[in-house]
C-alpha positions in Angstrom: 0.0 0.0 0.0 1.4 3.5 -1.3 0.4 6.7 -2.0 0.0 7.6 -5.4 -0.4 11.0 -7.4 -2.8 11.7 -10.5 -0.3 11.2 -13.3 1.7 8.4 -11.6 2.4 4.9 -13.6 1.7 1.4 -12.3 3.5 -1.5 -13.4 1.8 -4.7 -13.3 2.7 -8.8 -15.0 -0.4 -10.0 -14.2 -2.6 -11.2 -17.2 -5.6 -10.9 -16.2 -5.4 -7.6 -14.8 -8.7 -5.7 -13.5 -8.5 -2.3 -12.8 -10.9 -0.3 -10.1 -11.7 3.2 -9.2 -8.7 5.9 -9.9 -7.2 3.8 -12.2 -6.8 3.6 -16.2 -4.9 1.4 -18.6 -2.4 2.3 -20.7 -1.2 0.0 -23.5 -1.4 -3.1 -23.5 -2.3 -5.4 -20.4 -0.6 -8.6 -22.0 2.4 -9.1 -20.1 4.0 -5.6 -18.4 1.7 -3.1 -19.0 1.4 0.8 -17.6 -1.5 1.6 -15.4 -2.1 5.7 -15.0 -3.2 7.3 -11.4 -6.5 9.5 -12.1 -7.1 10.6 -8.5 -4.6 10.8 -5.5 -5.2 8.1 -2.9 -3.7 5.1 -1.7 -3.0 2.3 -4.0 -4.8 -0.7 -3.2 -5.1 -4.1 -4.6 -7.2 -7.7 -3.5 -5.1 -10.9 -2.1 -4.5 -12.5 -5.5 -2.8 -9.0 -6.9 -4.9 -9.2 -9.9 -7.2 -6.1 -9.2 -5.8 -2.8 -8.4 -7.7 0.5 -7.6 -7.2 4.0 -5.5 -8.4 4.2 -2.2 -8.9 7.7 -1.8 -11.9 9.1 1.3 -14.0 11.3 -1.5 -17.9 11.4 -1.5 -17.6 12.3 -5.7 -18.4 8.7 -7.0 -16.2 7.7 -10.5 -18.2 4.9 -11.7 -16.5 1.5 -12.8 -17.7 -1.5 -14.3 -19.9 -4.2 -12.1 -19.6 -2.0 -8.5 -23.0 -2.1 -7.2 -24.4 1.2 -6.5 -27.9 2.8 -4.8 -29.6 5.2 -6.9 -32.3 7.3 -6.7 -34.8 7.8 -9.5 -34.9 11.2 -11.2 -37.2 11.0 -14.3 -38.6 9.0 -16.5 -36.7 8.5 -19.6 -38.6 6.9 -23.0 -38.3 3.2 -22.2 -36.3 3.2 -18.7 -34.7 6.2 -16.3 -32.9 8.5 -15.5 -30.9 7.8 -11.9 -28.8 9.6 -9.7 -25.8 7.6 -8.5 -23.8 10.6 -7.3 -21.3 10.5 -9.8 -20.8 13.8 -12.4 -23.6 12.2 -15.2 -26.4 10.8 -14.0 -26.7 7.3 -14.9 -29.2 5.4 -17.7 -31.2 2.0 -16.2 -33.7 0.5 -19.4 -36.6 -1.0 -18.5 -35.7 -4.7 -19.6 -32.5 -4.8 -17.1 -34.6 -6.5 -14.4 -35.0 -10.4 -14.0 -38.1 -11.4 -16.0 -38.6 -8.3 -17.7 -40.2 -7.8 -21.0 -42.0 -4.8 -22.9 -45.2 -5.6 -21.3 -44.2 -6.6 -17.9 -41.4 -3.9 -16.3 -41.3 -2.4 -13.2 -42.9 0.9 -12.5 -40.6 2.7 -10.7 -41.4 6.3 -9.4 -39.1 9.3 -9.0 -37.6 9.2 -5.4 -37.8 5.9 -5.5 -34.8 3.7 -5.0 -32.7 0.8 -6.5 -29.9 -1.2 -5.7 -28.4 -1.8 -9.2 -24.9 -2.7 -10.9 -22.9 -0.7 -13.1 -22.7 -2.1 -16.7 -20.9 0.3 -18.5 -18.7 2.8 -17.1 -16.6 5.4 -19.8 -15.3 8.6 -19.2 -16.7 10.3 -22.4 -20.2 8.4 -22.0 -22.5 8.3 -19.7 -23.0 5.3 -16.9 -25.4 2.5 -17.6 -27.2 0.4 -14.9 -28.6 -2.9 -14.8 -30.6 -4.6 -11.9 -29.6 -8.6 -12.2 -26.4 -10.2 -12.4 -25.0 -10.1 -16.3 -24.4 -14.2 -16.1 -27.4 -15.6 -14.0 -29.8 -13.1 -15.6 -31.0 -13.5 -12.1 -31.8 -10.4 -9.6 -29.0 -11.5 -6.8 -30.6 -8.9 -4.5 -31.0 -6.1 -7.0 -34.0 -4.2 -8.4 -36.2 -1.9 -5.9 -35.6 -1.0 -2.6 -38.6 -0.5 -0.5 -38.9 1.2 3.1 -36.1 1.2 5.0 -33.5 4.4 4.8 -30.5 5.6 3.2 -27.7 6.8 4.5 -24.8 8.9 3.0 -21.2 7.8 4.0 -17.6 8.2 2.8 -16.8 5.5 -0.3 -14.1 4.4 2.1 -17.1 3.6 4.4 -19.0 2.0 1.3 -16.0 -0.6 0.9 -15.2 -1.1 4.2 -19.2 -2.5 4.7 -19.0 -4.3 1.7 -15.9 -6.3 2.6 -17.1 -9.6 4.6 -14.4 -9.3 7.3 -15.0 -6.1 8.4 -17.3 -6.2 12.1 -19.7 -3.9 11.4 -22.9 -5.4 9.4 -22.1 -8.8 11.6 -22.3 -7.2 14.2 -25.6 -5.2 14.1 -27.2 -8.1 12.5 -26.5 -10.0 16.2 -28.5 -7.6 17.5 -31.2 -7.4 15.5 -32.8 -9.3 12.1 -31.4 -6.3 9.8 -31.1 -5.4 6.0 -29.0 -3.9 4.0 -27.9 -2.9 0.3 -24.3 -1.1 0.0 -23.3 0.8 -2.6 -19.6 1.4 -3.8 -21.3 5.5 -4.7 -21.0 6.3 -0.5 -24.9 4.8 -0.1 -26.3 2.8 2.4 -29.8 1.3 2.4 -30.6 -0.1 5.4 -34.2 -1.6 6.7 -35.3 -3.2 10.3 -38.2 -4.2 11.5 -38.3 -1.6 13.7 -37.9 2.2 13.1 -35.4 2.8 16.3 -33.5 -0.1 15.2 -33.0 1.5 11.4 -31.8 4.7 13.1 -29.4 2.7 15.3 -28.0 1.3 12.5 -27.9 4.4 11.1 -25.8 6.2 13.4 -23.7 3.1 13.9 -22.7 3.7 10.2 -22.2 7.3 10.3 -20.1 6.7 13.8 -17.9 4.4 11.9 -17.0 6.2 9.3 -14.0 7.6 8.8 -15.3 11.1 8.0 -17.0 10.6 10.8 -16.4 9.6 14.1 -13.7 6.9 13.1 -15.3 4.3 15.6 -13.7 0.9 15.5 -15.6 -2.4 17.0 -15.1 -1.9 20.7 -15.8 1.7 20.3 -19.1 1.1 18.5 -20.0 -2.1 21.0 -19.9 0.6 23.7 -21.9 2.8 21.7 -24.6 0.3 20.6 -25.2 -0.1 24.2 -26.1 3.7 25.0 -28.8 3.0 22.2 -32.7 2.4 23.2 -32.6 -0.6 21.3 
């Protein structure tokens, strides 16, 4: 782990190379290839060394190819939407990317409302496109509408560090209480319980963990949990 500059070059041998957020290829990926820094950050990459990306604690999302991402609906658009994933476009979601769909059975989705979708193509001179199943199942996996509950805004930081399986936080609310929740890699949070004080506790357990917020770690937030009217 390092800190890198916009500008900077990566080398890499790996073949199968996948590159994340504040990242971009250069040449050829066959062999050594050049990766370019977009965005200062720390340079991160997953166990096997075959997926890079900049960790950097920003709330301006850069889309990238099969994140998943909470969106909110802004309009209508001919045959799908238009939906706000925090990012500098807003993002494109047709009305056949949900399991089952077809032109005379799609979901009727409202503006406010929200979804929990992937991100199918990601470009810097187009705009984002979503899709709400998983591209090789053609099977929801979890995705499509969200209903009740309530979002919260965090750091992306926060946003991987929840979607990570080893870090304590989601297990550990979940002990507590019959809770779910739908993280985006865009700094969003939807979380639902079956009880309102318990979706605010979870709530400000999130926002007390993050690291633009109060920074909590897990003996911190155990101690917290307990001043909660749970």
């Amino acid at each position: 782990m390092s800190v890198v500059l916009p500008g900077e070059l990566i080398q890499s041998q790996h073949k199968n190379l996948k590159l994340g957020p504040g990242l971009q290829q250069s040449g050829d990926l066959q062999g050594r290839a050049s990766i370019v820094v977009t965005r200062a950050g720390t340079l991160e990459q997953n166990t096997k060394g075959n997926k890079f990306w900049v960790e950097g604690n920003s709330r301006r999302y850069v889309p990238a190819v099969q994140e998943p991402v909470v969106g909110i609906i802004c309009a209508r658009q001919g045959e799908g939407w238009r939906v706000d994933i925090g990012s500098a476009h807003q993002a494109s979601l047709d009305g056949l990317a949900f399991e089952g769909a077809s032109r005379r059975n799609r979901p009727n989705l409202k503006v406010n409302s929200l979804v929990y979708a992937r991100v199918s193509l990601a470009h810097k001179d187009m705009e984002p496109e979503l899709e709400c199943f998983d591209a090789q199942t053609r099977k929801a996996e979890g995705f499509g509408e969200l209903k009740g509950g309530f979002l919260v805004r965090c750091s992306l930081k926060m946003s991987r560090n929840l979607i990570d399986p080893n870090y304590f936080l989601l297990p550990l609310l979940g002990s507590r209480f019959p809770l779910d929740a739908a993280v985006g890699m865009n700094g969003r949070v939807w979380v639902s319980a079956k009880e309102v004080k318990q979706t605010i506790a979870a709530t400000r357990c999130i926002e007390a963990a993050d690291p633009d917020g109060g920074g909590m770690d897990q003996t911190a937030i155990k101690k917290f949990i307990g001043t909660l009217d749970l």
